[in-house]
C-alpha positions as CSV (number, residue, x, y, z in Angstrom):
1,X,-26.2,15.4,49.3
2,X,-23.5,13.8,50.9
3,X,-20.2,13.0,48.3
4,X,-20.8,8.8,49.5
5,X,-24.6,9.5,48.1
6,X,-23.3,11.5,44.6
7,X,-20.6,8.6,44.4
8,X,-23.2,6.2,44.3
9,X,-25.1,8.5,41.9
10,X,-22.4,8.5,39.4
11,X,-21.9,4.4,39.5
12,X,-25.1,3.9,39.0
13,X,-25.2,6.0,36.0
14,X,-22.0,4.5,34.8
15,X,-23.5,1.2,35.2
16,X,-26.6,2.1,33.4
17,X,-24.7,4.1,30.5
18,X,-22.7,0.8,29.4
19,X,-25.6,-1.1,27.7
20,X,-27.8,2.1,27.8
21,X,-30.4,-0.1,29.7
22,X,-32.0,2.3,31.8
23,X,-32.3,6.4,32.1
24,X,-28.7,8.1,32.5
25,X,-27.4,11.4,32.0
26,X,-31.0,13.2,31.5
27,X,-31.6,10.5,27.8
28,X,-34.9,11.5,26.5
29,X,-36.1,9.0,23.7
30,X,-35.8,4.8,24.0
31,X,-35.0,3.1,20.7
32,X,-36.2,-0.5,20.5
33,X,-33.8,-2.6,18.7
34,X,-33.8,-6.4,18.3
35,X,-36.2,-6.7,21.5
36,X,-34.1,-4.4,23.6
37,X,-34.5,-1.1,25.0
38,X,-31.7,1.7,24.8
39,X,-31.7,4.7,26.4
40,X,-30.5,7.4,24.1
41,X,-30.2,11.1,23.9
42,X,-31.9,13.2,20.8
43,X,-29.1,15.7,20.5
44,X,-26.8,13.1,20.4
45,X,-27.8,11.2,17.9
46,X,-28.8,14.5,15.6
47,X,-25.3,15.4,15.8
48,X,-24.6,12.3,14.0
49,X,-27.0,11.8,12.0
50,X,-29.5,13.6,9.7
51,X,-31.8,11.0,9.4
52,X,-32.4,10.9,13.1
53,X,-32.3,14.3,13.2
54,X,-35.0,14.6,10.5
55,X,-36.9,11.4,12.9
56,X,-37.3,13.8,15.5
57,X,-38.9,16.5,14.2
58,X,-42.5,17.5,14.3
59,X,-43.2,16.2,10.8
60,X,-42.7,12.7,12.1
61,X,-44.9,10.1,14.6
62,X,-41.4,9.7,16.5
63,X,-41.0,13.6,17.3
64,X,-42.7,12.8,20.8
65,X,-42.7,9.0,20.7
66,X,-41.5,7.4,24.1
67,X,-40.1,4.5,22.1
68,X,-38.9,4.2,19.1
69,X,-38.8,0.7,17.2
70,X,-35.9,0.6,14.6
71,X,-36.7,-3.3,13.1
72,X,-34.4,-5.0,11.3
73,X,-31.1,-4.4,13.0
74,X,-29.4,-6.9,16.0
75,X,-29.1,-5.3,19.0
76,X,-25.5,-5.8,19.6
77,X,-24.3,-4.0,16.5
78,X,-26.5,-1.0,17.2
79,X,-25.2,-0.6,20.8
80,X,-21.8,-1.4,19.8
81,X,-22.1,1.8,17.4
82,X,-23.8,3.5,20.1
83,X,-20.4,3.0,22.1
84,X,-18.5,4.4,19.0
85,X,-20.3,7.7,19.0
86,X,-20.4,8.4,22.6
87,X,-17.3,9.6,23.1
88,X,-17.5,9.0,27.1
89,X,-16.9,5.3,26.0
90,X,-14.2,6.4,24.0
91,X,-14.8,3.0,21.7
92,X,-12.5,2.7,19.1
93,X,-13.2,1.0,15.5
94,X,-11.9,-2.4,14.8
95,X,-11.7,-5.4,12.6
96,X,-14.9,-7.2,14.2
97,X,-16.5,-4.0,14.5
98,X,-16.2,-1.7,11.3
99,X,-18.0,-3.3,8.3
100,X,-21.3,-3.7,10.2
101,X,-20.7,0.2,11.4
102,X,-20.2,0.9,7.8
103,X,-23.8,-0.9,7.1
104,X,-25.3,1.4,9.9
105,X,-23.4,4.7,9.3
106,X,-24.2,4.1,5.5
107,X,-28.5,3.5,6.8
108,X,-28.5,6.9,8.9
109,X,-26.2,8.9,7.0
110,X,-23.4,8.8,9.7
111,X,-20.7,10.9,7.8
112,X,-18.2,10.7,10.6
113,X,-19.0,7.6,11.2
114,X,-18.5,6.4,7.7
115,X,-15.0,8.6,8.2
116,X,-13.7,6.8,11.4
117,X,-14.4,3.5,9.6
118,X,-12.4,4.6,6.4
119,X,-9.3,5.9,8.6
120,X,-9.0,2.2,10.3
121,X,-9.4,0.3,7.4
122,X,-6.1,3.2,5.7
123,X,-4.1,2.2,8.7
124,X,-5.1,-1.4,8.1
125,X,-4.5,-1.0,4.5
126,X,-1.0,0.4,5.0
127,X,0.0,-2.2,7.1
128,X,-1.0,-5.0,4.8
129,X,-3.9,-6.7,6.9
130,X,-6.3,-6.4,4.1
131,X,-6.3,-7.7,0.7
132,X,-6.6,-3.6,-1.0
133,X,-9.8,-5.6,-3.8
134,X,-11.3,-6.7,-0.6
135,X,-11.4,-3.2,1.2
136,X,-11.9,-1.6,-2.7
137,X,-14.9,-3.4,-2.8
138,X,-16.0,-2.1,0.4
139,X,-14.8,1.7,-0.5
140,X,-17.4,1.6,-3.7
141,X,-20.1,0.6,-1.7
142,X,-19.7,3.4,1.4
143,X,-18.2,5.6,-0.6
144,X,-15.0,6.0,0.9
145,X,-13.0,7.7,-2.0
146,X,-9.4,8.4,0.0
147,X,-9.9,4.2,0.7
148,X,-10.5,3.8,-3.0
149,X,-7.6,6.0,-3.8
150,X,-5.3,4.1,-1.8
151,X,-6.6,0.7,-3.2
152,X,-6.4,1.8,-6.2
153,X,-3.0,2.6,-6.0
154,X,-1.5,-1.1,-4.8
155,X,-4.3,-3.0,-7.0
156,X,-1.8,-1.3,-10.0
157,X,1.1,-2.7,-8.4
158,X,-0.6,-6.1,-8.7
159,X,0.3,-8.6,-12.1
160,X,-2.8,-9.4,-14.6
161,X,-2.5,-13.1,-13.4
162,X,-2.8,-11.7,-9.3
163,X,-5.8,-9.5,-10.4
164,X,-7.5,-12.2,-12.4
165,X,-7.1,-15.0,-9.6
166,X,-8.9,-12.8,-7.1
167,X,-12.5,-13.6,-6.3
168,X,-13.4,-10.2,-6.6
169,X,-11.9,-9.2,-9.6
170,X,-15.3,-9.4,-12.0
171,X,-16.9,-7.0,-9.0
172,X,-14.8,-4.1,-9.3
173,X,-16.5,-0.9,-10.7
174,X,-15.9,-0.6,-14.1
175,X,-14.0,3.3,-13.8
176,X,-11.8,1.6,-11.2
177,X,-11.0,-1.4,-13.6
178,X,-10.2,0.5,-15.8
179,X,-7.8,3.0,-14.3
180,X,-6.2,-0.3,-13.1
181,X,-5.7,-2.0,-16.4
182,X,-4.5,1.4,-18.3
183,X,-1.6,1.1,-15.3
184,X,-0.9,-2.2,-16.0
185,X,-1.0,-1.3,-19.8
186,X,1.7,2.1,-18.9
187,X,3.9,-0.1,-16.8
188,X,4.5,-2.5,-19.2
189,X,5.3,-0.3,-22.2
190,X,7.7,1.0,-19.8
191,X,9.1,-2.3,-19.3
192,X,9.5,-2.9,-22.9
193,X,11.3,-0.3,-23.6
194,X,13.5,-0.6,-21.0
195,X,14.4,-3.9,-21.9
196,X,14.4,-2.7,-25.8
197,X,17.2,0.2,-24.6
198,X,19.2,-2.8,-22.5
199,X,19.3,-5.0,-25.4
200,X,20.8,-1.9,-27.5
201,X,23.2,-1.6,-25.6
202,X,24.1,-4.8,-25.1
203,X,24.6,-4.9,-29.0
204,X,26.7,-1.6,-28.9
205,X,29.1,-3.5,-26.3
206,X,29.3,-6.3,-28.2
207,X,30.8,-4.2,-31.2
208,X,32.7,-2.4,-29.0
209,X,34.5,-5.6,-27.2
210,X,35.1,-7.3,-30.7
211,X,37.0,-3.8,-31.3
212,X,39.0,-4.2,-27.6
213,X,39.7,-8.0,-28.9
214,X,41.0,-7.1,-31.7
215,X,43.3,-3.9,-29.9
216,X,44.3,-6.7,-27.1
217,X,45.3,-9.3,-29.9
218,X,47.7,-7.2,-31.6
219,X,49.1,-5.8,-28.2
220,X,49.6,-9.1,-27.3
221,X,51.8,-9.5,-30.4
222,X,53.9,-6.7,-29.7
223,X,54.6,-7.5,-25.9
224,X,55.4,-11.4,-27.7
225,X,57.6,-9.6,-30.1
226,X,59.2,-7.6,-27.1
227,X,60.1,-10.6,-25.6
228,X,61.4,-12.6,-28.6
229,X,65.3,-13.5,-28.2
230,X,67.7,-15.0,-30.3
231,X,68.7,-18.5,-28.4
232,X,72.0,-19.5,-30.6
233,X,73.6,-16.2,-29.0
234,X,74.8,-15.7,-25.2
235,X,75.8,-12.2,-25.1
236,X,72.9,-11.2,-27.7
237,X,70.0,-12.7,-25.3
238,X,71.7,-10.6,-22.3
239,X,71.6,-7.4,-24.4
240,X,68.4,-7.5,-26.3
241,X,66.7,-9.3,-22.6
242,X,68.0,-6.1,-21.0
243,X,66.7,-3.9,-23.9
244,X,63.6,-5.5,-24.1
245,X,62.9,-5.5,-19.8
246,X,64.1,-1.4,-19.9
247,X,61.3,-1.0,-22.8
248,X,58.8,-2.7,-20.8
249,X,59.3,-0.7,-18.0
250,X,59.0,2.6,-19.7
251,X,55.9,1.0,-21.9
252,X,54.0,-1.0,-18.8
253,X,51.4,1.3,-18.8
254,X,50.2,2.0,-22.0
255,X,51.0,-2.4,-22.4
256,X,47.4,-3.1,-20.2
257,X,45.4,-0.6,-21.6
258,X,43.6,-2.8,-24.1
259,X,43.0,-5.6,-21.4
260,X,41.8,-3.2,-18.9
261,X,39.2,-1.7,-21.0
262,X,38.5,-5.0,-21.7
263,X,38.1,-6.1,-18.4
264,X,35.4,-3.1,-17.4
265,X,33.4,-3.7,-20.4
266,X,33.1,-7.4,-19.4
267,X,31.9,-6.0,-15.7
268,X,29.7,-3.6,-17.4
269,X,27.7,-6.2,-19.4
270,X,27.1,-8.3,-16.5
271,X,25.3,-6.1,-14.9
272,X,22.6,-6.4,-17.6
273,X,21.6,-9.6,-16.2
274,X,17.9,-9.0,-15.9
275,X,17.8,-8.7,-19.5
């Protein structure tokens, strides 16, 4: 056979492969969904599931069946997981796509199926595209449990008032609730004692500036007192102004001590301002 003929060969089988329409690739069993035909293979679809697995063994009708009716299913969504576990279509899971997989994968016991599904909706999750009671919902239902985990985990992060406003806050599962609300319940002790230990300390400041008031009052006298000169006498001012500027000097440091300590308390207590 020439390589034009096997060309031709392999674009028919392409063609036929993409809506699994006719024969391709040696497929041995048609499944008849929604009035279509698809042409499937049985090892393919044992490898993926258990329930078809178990449909085409001797113990069932459909063991030799040429065609195999699934009812109750649209077409569309059962090739579109077709494309999904074939991996020569290399179909990916998506938004429009991976709740009505979930429904399918869930029906024939599609374990890695049900896994690709949860890994989307993770990503999806992380990146904030999904409300996490929306996708927690769906996580109890497929049993997803590293989706529940992770919904879990930001439904905590959520106020009382966020939780209760949600539509589907009456249809969580009741283990879930209440690992949610005993979070809540943990965080907010935690709050209140943080803001029982800021109020403490704001008390202890206040104390301790009333004692820095006082310190910087009667430093302020003595620098007043340092200062104090006798108008009615020339040469005295000259001599006690230079006595008293020479004792300032020497004293300049220790003067500002009081007003510096009470300067940083003051910046300390306003950084309590979420109190």
């Amino acid at each position: 056979m020439s390589d034009s003929n096997l060309q031709e060969l392999d674009a028919a089988s392409n063609e036929a492969s993409a809506d699994f329409s006719k024969p391709w690739q040696f497929s041995d069993v048609v499944l008849v969904v929604g009035g279509e035909t698809f042409h499937v293979h049985r090892s393919m679809l044992a490898m993926w599931s258990p329930v078809f697995s178990s449909m085409f063994t001797a113990q069932f009708k459909e063991q030799k069946a040429d065609k195999i009716p699934l009812p109750g299913k649209k077409a569309a969504e059962f090739k579109e997981m077709l494309q999904v576990i074939y991996p020569i279509f290399d179909k990916e899971v998506h938004t429009t796509n991976c709740f009505f997989l979930l429904e399918l994968a869930k029906e024939y016991m599609m374990t890695k199926l049900t896994n690709k599904c949860e890994r989307f909706l993770l990503a999806e999750l992380e990146d904030l595209k999904f409300d996490c009671l929306s996708l927690l919902s769906a996580a109890e239902a497929y049993g997803m449990k590293e989706l529940e985990k992770a919904c879990i985990e930001q439904a905590k992060l959520m106020s009382f008032d966020q939780l209760k406003r949600n539509a589907l806050y009456k249809k969580i599962k009741h283990s879930n609730f209440q690992t949610i609300v005993e979070a809540q319940m943990t965080k907010m002790e935690s709050d209140i004692l943080d803001k029982d230990f800021k109020i403490q300390a704001l008390k202890n400041n206040v104390e301790f500036l009333k004692d820095c008031g006082a310190e910087a009052l009667d430093e302020l006298e003595r620098l007043t007192d340092a200062t104090l000169i006798d108008l009615g006498n020339t040469d005295r001012v000259n001599a006690r102004m230079d006595s008293k500027l020479r004792w300032l000097n020497r004293n300049r440091g220790s003067l500002f001590v009081p007003f510096n300590r009470l300067h940083e308390k003051l910046k300390e207590i306003s950084d309590y301002d979420n109190v």
